[in-house]
N, C-alpha and C positions, 0 to 999 in steps of 0.2 A: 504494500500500500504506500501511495505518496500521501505526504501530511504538509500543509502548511502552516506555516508558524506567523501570525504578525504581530511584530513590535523591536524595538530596540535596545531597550534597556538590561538592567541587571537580572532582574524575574525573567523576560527571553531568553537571556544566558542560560539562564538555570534549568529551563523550561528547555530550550535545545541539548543540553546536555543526559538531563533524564531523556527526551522523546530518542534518542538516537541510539540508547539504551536498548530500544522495545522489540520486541518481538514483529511488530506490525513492519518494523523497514526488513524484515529478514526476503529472500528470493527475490532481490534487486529492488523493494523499495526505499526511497527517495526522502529527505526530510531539506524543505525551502523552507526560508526565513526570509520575511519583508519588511523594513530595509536589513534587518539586523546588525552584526557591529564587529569590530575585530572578535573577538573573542568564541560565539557563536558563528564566524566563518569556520573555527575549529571542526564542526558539527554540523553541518548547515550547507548546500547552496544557498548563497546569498541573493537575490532579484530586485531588482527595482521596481516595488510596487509602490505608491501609494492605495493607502489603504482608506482615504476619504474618496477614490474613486469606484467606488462601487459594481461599475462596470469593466472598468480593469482587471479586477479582482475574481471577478465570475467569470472572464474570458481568462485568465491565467488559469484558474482552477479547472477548466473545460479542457485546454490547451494541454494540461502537464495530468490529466486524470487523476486529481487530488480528492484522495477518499476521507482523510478530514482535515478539517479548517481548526488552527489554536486560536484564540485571539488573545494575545496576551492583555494589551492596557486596555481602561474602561472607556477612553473616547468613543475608538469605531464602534462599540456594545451600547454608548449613549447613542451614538447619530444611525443605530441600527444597520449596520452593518449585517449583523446576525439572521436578522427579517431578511434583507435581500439576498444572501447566501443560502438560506433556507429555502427562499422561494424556486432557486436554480436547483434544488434538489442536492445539496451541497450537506454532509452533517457536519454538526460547527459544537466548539464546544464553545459557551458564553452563554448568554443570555440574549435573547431582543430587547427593541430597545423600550415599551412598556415596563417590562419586570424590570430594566438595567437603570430605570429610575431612583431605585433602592440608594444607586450612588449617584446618579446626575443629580436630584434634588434630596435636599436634605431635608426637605418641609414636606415632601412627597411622604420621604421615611415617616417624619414625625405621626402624619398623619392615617397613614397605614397603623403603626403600633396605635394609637388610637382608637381605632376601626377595631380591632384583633384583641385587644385588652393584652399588650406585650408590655412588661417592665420596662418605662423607659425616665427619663425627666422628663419635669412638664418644661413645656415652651410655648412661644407664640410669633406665628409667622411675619413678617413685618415685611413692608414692600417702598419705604420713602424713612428718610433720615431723623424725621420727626420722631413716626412712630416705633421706631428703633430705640430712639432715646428713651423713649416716656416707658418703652417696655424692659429696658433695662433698668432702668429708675424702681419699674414694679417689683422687680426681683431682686435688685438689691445685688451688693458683692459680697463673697464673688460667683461669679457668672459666665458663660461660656456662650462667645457669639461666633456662628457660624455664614458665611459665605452660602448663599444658597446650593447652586452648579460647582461645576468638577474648578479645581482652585489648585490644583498639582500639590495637595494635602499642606497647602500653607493657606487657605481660606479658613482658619479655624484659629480663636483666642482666648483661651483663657487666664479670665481678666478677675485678679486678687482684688481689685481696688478700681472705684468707679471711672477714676478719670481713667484708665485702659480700656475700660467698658466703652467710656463714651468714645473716647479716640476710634479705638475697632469697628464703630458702627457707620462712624464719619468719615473712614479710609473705604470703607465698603459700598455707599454711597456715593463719594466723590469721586469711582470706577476703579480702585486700585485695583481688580479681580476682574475688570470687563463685565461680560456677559451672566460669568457667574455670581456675581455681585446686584443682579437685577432685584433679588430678594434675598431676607438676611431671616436667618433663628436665632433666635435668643433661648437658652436653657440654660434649666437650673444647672448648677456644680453639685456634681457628683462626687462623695467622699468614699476614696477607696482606690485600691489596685486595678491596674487596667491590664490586660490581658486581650490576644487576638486567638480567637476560637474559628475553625474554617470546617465548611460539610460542603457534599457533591451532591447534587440532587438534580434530577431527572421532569422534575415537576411534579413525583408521587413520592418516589423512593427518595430517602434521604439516609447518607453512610456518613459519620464521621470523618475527618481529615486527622485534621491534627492541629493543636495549640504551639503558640509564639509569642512571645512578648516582646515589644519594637519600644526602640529609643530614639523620642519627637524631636526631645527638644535638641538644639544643636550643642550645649554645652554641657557639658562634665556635671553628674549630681543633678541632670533633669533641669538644666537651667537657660536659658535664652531662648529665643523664637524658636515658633514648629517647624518642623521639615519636612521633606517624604520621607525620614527614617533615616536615624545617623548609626544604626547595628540592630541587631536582634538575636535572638538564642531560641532553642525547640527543645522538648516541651515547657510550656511555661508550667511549672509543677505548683504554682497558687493556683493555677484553674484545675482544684481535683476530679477525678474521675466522676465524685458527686455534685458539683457543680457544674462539669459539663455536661451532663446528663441532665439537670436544671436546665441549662440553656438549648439544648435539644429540646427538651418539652414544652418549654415556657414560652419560647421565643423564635426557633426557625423551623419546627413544626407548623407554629400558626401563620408565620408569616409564608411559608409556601403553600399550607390551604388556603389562606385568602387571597394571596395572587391568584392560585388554578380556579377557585368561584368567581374570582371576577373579572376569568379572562384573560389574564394574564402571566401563564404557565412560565415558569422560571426552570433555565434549563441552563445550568453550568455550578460554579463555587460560589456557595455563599461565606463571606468572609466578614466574620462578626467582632466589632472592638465593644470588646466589655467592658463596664466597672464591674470591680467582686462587692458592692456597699453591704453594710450590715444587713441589710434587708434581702439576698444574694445577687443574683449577675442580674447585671440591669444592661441595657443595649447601647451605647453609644452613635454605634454608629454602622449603616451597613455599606460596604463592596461589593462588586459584582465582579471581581477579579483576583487572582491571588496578589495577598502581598507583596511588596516590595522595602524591604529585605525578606520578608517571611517568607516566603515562597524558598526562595534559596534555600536556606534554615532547613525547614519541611521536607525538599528535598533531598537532602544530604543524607536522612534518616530514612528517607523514602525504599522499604525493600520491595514494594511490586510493582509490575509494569504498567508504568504512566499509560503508555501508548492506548493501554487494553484497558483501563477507567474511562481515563478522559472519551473515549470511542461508542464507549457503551453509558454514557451522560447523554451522548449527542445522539446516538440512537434511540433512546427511551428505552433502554433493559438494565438501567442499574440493577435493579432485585435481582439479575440472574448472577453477580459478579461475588467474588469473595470480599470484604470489606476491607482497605489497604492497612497493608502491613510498614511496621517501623519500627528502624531500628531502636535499642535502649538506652544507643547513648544520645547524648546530649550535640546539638550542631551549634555552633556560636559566628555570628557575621559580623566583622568591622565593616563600615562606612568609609572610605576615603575618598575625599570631597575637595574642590576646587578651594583654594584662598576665597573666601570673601562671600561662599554659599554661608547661609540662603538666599543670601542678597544676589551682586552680579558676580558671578564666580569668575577667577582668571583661570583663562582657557591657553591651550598650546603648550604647555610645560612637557618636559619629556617623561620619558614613565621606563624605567628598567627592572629589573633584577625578578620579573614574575614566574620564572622556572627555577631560582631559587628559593622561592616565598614557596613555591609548593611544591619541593623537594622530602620536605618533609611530611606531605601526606594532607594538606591543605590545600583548598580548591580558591582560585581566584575567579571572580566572576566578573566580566567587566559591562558597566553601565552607562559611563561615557566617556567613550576613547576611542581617538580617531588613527588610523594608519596611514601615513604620509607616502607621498611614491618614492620616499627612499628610505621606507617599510620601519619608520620609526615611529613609537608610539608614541603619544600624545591623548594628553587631558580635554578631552572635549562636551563638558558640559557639569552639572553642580555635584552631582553623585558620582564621580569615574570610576573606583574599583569598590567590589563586595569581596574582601579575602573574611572565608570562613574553613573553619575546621570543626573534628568533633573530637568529643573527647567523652569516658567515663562518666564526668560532674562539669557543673559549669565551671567550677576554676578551670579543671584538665582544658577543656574547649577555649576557654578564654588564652588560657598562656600559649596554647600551641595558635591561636589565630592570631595573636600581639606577634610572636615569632615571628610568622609570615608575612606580618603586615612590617616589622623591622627588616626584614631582608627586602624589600621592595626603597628603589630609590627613585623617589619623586618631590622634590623641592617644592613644590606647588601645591600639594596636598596634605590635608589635615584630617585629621580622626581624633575621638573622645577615645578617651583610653581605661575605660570604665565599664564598657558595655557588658552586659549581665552584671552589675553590682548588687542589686537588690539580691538576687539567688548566689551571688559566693557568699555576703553576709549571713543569708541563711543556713549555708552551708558547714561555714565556721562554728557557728554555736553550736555545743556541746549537746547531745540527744537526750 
């Protein structure tokens, strides 16, 4: 079978290196990647798609008899992508772009867990700078104002003290987010551990994935602006077995019965950020795509064939499949990131020493990094390298991925040197 892969980043990476893995390219087939990136040329014919051309996309997959479609990012699953691939009789694993809602609006979410009686905070949609204010006023600090549409995971503030609240809603309005910034949530602050919980679900069948825990903010100790994810570590072991099982029943149970009643069949990863609050996991926020770092993470642990899930999501027979297996230990991902991310990141730096960095049995994954025609690598974009490793405990994974990410030499690039703190801490104290 030929499989197309689209997207570019670090989750791609990951995502091309499991699919090539599977069973499905065995008796000469084929695994394309659109645009994809140095890295995933590893694994990959790489093609010049764009993937906002829709008809491109359906003539490529005619052309190369592509029996499935990945989609890695949540754009083309907002702008429905999925709907037209489908319609060419294409199996796609993702969502359309109805269900793919989940993540294009975040007032969409709200209002669904509403609908479904799902744990969530309360909030209130707001649509002009006025009413923004006066609803942040309502709730008081602190408070959590969200970007409504896709914001490349920095449309999101959590604001200790009013005047960040009001600022957040004033930069949101004044267009710093474009489009996505048309309308803004305001919700409560949730006290508690966050945690990312991921299930495959077919529209009836839902199987577990696997838990992650992602580090937002950009600085050391959870501290400066959000990002898309500056490391993450698998499993996040504060989300116990009986809390995820809480949030299976509680919360992506109901919410893919009330998409399939009202039409709007959900058919790919639902990727859940939780709070653990005393009252248990409440919803933050939903995906319609794997994470990025988590995905990678996920991966590394990952023992069965991607190929042969992802296939049968997009077919509609998950219940006939074994539910995915993973490994026990632990996978841990640095972030290394352009000078000056989240803001404008400097780009063009040179990038060496990544067959040293995983010499030692550590995987680099790369997310933005360009190859020059005198085949030298370079920093091209806010997040460039995911070097992860795994190890026994999250120290073991942490030190062996600090390793790897010390043997890499790139002047331009910065990473927290901290990631999984909270689970070594844990780890430490005496039982």
């Amino acid at each position: 079978m030929n499989i197309l892969l689209l997207g570019s980043g670090g989750r791609e990476h990951g995502l091309a290196w499991k699919l090539a893995q599977s069973r499905l390219l065995e008796n000469g087939g084929k695994l394309y990647a659109a645009p994809g990136n140095p890295g995933i040329a590893d694994h990959a014919e790489l093609v010049a798609l764009d993937a906002t051309d829709h008809g491109a996309t359906i003539a490529f997959c005619e052309a190369h008899h592509v029996g499935l479609v990945v989609i890695g990012p949540e754009a083309p699953l907002v702008d429905g992508l999925g709907d037209s691939l489908r319609g060419a009789g294409f199996a796609v694993f993702g969502p359309n772009r109805l269900p793919a809602q989940l993540e294009g609006s975040k007032g969409f979410t709200k209002d669904l867990c509403a609908r479904a009686k799902i744990p969530t905070g309360g909030y209130e949609r707001v649509s002009n700078e006025a009413d923004g204010l006066a609803a942040v006023r309502r709730f008081g600090a602190p408070v959590v104002i969200k970007a409504d549409g896709l914001a490349a995971g920095k449309g999101v503030t959590v604001a200790m003290d009013m005047a960040t609240a009001e600022d957040a809603i004033r930069e949101i309005f004044a267009g710093r987010f474009g489009a996505a910034g048309a309308e803004a949530v305001v919700e409560e602050f949730l006290d508690g551990e966050e945690a990312s919980f991921f299930a495959l679900t077919d529209g009836s069948t839902i199987l577990p994935f696997a838990s992650a825990q992602d580090h937002k903010r950009v600085g050391e100790g959870d501290t400066g602006p959000n990002t898309g994810g500056m490391g993450a570590y698998s499993p996040a072991r504060v989300l116990t077995p009986a809390l995820a099982a809480e949030a299976m029943t509680r919360i992506i149970a109901p919410t893919v019965k009330t998409l399939a009643d009202e039409g709007m069949a959900y058919s790919g990863v639902l990727f859940l950020g939780l709070m653990l609050t005393a009252d248990g996991p409440k919803l933050i926020e939903y995906n319609c795509r794997f994470g990025d770092p988590e995905c990678q993470v996920m991966l590394m642990r990952l023992e069965s064939d991607l190929g042969e899930l992802l296939l049968a999501c997009a077919e509609n027979r998950l219940a006939s499949v074994e539910p995915p297996r993973f490994s026990d230990d632990v996978a841990l991902t640095v972030v290394m990131a352009g000078a000056g991310y989240p803001g404008e990141p400097k780009k063009g730096g040179r990038i060496n020493g990544i067959p040293a960095a995983e010499a030692g049995g550590a995987k680099v994954f790369h997310a933005g990094t360009k190859l020059g025609i005198d085949g030298v690598l370079t920093a091209n974009g806010g997040r460039v390298l995911n070097v992860t490793a795994r190890g026994a405990t999250v120290s073991e994974a942490q030190a062996r991925a600090y390793a790897a990410v010390d043997a890499i030499q790139a002047p331009d690039l910065f990473c927290r040197r901290d990631i999984g703190w909270r689970e070594v801490a844990r780890e430490a104290k005496p039982s």
